[in-house]
C-alpha positions as semicolon CSV with decimal commas, in nm:
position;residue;x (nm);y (nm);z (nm)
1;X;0,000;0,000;0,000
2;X;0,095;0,398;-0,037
3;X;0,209;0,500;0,293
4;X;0,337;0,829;0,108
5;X;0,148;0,939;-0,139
6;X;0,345;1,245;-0,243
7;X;0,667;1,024;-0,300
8;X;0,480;0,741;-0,401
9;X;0,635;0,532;-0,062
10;X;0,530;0,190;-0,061
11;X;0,501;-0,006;0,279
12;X;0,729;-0,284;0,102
13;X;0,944;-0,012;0,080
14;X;0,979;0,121;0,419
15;X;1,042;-0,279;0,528
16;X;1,304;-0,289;0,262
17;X;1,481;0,051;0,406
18;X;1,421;-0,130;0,802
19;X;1,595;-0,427;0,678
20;X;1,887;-0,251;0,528
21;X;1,938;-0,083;0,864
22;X;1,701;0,238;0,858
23;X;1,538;0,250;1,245
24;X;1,349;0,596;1,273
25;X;1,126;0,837;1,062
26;X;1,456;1,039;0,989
27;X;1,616;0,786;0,828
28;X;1,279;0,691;0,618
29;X;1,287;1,065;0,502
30;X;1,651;1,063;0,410
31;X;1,641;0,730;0,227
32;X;1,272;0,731;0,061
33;X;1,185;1,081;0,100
34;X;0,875;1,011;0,361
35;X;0,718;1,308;0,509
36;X;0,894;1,580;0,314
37;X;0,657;1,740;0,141
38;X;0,345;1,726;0,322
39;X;0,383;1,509;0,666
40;X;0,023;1,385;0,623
41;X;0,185;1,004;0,594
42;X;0,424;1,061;0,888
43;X;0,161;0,858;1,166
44;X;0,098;0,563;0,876
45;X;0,474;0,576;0,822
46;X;0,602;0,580;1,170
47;X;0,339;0,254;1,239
48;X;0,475;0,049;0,901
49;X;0,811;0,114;1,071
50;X;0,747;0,020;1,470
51;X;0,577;-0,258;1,256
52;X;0,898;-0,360;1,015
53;X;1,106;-0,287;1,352
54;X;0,986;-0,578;1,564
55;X;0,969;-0,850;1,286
56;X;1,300;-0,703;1,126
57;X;1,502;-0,524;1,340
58;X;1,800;-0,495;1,055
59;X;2,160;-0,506;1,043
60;X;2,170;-0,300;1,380
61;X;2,035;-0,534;1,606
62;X;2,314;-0,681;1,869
63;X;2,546;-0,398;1,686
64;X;2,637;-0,264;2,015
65;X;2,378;-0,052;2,095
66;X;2,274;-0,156;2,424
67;X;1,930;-0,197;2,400
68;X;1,824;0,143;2,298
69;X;1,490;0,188;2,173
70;X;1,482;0,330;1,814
71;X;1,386;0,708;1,768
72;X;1,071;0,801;1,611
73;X;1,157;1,161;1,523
């Protein structure tokens, strides 16, 4: 489904970005552009990734990171 309609952001697409490492909204509007031009899909876009996070936490997980908890901003 369209999660971002203005950059025509697919929910596959987020997954793909969480499973190559992306873990916040920042890094979904760096990599796929999410958010940038109107924000309307940032609430979809921020579920599809809490989502992506706990089936696929990415390359990150165990990294190091001591059990932080992603950022959502």
């Amino acid at each position: 489904m369209y999660v971002c309609v203005c950059n025509a952001v697919t929910d596959r697409q987020i997954r793909a970005a969480v499973h190559e490492g992306a873990s916040s909204l920042k890094d979904l509007r760096e990599e796929l552009g999410v958010g940038v031009t109107c924000g309307t899909c940032l609430p979809c876009a921020g579920e599809v990734l809490r989502a992506a996070l706990r089936q696929d936490p990415g390359p990150a997980a165990g990294a190091g990171l001591g059990g932080t908890a992603p950022a959502f901003a």
